[in-house]
C-alpha positions as CSV (number, residue, x, y, z in Angstrom):
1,X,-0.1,-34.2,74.1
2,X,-2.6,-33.1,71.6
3,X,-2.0,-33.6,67.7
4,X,-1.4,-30.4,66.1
5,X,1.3,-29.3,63.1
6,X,3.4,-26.0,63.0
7,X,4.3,-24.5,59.4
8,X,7.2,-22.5,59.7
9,X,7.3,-19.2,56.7
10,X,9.0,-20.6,53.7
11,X,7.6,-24.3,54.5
12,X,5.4,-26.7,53.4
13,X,5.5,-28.6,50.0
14,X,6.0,-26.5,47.2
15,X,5.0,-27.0,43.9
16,X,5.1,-24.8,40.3
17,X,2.4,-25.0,38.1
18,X,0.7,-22.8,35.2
19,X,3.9,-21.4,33.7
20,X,5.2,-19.8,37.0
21,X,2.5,-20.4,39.5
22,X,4.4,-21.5,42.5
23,X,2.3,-22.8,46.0
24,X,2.9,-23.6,49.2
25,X,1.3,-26.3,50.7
26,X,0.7,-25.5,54.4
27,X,-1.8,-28.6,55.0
28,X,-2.7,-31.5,52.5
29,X,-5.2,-34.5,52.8
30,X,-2.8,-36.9,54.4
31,X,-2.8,-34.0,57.6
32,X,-6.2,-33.4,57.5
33,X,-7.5,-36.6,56.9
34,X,-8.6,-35.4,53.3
35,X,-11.4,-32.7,55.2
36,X,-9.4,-30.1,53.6
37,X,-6.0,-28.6,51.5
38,X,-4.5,-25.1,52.4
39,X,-1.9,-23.4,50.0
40,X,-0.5,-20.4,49.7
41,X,0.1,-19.4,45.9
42,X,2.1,-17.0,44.0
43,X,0.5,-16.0,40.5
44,X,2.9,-14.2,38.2
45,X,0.9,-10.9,36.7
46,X,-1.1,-11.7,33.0
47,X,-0.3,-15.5,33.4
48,X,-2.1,-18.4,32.0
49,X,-5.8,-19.2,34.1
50,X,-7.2,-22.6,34.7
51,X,-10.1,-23.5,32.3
52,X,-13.2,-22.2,33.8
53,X,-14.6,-25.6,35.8
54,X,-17.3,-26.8,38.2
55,X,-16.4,-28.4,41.8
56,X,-19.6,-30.4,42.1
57,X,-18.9,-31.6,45.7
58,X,-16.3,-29.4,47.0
59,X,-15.8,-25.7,48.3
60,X,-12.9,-23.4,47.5
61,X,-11.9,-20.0,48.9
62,X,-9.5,-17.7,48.3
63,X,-8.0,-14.7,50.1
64,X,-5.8,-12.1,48.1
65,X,-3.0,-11.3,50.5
66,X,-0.7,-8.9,48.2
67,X,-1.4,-7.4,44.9
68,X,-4.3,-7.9,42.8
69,X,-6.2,-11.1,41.6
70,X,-9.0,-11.6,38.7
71,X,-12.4,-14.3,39.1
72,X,-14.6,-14.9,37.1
73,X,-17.8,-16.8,39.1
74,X,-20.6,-17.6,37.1
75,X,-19.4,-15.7,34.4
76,X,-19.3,-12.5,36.3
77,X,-15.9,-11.0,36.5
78,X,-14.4,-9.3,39.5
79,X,-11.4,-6.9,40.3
80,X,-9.7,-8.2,44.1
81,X,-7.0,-6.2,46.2
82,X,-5.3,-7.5,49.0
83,X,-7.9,-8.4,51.9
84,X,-10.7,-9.6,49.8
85,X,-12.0,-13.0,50.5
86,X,-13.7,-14.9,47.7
87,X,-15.9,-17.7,48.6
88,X,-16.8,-20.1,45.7
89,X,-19.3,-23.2,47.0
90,X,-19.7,-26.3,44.7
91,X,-21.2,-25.9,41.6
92,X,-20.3,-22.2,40.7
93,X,-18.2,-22.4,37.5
94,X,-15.3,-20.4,38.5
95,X,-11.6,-19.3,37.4
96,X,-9.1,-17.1,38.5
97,X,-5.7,-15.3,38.2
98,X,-3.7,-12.5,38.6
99,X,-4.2,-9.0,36.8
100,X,-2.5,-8.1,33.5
101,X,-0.3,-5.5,35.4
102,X,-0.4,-7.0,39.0
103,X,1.1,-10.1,40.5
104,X,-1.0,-12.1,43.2
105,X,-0.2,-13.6,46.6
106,X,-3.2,-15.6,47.4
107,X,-4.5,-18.3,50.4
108,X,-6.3,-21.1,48.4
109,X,-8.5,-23.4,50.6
110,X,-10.5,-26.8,49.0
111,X,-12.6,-28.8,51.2
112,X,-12.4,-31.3,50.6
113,X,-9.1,-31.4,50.0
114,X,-7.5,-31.1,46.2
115,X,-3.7,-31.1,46.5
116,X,-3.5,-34.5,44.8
117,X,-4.8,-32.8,41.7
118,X,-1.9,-30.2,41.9
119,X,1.1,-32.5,42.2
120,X,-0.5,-34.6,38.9
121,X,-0.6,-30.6,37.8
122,X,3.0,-29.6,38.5
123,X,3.8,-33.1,36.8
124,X,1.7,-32.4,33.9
125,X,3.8,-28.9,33.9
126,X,7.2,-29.6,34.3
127,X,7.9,-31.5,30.7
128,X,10.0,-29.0,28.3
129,X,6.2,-28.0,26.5
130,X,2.9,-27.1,28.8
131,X,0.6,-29.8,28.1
132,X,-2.5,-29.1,25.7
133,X,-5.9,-28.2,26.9
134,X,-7.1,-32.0,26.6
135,X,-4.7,-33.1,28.7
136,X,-5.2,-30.4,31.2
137,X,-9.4,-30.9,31.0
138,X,-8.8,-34.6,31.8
139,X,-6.6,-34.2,34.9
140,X,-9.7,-32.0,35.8
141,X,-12.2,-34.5,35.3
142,X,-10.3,-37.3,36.9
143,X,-10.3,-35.0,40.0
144,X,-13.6,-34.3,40.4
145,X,-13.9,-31.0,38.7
146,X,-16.1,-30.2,35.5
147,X,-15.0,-28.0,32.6
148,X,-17.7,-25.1,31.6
């Protein structure tokens, strides 16, 4: 029988992050051998964006499924609706969130993969105050990514 994984809806590890973020894990590193992480992730409208950063070694991509999400690539800022693939290849400085008015379902895919960074994120997130910047900037750096 050949290795393969079914997520059912509603499965997968889930995490909150960012002050209401909440993601789905469908596939992490120990599934994929670390080649990749898939998640699918609700952003609550107008909340708090990661710090724009650098993925030297790694490439992310996102699909807006429902509602409307923000990027900013390179300093460039863009307007997505539901269907619009964003591809961000290492060493674009990059952030993103959903609009002021508009909530975001979005499919977030890191090769290699990144969820390792997330659960030290939901950590980080789940004392009774968000942590501060510094804190935050250093989880990035121990992960790979680099602040901009």
């Amino acid at each position: 029988m050949a290795d393969f994984m079914i997520v059912p809806p509603g499965g997968g590890e889930q995490l909150t992050v960012r002050g209401g973020s909440m993601l789905a894990f469908k596939a992490v590193a120990a599934t994929t051998g670390g080649a990749f992480s898939l998640h699918e992730r609700r952003v609550p409208a107008g909340g708090r964006r990661p710090p724009a950063h650098v993925h030297p070694d790694r490439t992310e991509a996102f699909w807006v499924l429902d509602g409307a999400a923000e990027f900013e690539l390179d300093g460039e800022v863009v307007s997505a609706t539901a269907g619009t693939f964003v591809l961000v290849p290492g060493g674009v400085a990059h952030t993103f969130g959903a609009s002021e008015a508009t909530a975001a379902r979005v499919l977030v895919w890191h090769a290699p993969a990144l969820d390792d960074y997330f659960r030290e994120l939901a950590g980080l997130w789940s004392g009774p105050q968000p942590p501060d910047r510094d804190t935050e900037l250093d989880l990035m750096r121990r992960h790979g990514m680099r602040p901009v």
